[in-house]
C-alpha positions as CSV (number, residue, x, y, z in Angstrom):
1,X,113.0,112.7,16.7
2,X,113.5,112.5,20.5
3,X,109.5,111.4,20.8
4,X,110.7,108.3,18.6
5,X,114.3,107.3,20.9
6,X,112.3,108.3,23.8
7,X,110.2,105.2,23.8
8,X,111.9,102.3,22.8
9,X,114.4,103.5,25.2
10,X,112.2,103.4,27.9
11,X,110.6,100.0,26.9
12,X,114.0,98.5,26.3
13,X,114.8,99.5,30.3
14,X,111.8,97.7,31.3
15,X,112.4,94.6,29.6
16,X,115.9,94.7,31.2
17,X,114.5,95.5,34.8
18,X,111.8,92.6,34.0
19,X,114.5,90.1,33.4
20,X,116.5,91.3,36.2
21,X,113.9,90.4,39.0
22,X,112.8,86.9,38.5
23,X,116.8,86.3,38.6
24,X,117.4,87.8,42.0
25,X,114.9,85.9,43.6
26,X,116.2,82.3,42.2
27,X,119.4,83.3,44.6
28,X,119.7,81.8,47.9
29,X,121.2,83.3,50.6
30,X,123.6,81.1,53.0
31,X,124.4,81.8,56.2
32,X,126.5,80.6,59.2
33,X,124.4,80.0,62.2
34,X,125.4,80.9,65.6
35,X,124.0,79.6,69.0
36,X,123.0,82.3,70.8
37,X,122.2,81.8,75.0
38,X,119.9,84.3,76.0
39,X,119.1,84.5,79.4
40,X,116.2,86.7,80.8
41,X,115.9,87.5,84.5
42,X,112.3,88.8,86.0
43,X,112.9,92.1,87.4
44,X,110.1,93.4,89.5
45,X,110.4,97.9,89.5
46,X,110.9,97.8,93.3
47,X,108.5,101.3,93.9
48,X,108.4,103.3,97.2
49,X,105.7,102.1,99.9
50,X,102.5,104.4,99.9
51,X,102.7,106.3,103.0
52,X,99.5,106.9,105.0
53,X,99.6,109.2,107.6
54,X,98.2,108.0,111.1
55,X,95.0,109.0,112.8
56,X,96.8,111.4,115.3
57,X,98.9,113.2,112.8
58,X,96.3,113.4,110.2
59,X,93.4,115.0,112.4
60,X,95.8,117.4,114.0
61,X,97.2,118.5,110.4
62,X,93.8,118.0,109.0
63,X,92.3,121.1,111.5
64,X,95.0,122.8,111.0
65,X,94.2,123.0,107.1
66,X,90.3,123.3,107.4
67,X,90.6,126.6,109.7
68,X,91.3,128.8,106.7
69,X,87.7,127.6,105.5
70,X,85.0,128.4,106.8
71,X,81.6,126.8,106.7
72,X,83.5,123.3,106.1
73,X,83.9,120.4,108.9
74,X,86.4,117.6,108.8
75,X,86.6,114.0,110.7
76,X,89.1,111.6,110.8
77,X,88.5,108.1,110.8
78,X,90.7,105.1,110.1
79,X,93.2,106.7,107.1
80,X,90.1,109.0,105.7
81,X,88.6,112.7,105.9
82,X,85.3,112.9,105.9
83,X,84.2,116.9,104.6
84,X,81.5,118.2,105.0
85,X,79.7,121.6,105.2
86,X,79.4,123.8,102.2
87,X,82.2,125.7,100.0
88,X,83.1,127.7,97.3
89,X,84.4,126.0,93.7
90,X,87.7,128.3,94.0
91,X,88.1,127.8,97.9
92,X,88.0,124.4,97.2
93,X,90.7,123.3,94.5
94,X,92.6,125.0,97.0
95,X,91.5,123.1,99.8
96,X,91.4,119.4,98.3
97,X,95.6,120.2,97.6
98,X,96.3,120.9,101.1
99,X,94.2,117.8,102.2
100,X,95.9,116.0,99.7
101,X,99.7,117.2,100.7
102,X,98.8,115.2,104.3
103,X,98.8,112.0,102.5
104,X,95.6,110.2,103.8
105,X,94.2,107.1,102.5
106,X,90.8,108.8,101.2
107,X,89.1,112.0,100.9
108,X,85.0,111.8,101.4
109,X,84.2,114.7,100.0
110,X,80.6,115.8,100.9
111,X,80.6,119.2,100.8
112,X,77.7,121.2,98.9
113,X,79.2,124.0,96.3
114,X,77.9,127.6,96.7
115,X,78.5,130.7,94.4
């Protein structure tokens, strides 16, 4: 007995829901319109200059950070250390963050990797 309500119910709902949609989209929606003034300004991120350190600072800071490693050689020229020499792969992850901390424009790196 509840096999034979059971579907006419359910085909009876979707008739009802078929009818209900074609009806819903004959509405029409009215709305007020408001003028809206939007006015967008270009904002440019104002960032902090790059510092690069100068010539005199850099060389003098740059021996001081080379002297813990031996068997490597450093020259400053125009904003840029030029390495060279030869150098472990652990000594020199920790040498390349010092260098770096100094702020120069480049780092050359030409130094040969020894085990």
């Amino acid at each position: 007995m509840k096999k034979r309500f059971l579907k006419p119910l359910l085909f009876s709902a979707l008739i009802l829901t078929a009818m209900q949609l074609p009806a819903c989209k004959s509405k029409t929606k009215t709305t007020e319109s408001t003028d809206t003034t939007v006015t967008v300004t270009d904002t440019v991120a104002q960032t902090a200059p790059v510092v690069i350190a100068e010539d005199d600072t850099l060389s003098k800071n740059t021996v001081d950070a080379v002297k813990d490693f031996p068997g490597v050689k450093a020259e400053v020229m125009n904003g840029e250390i030029n390495l060279t020499g030869e150098i472990t792969r652990e000594k020199l992850q920790q040498l390349m963050m010092s260098l770096n901390a100094l702020h120069p424009k480049k780092i050359n790196n030409n130094l040969t990797i020894i085990k």
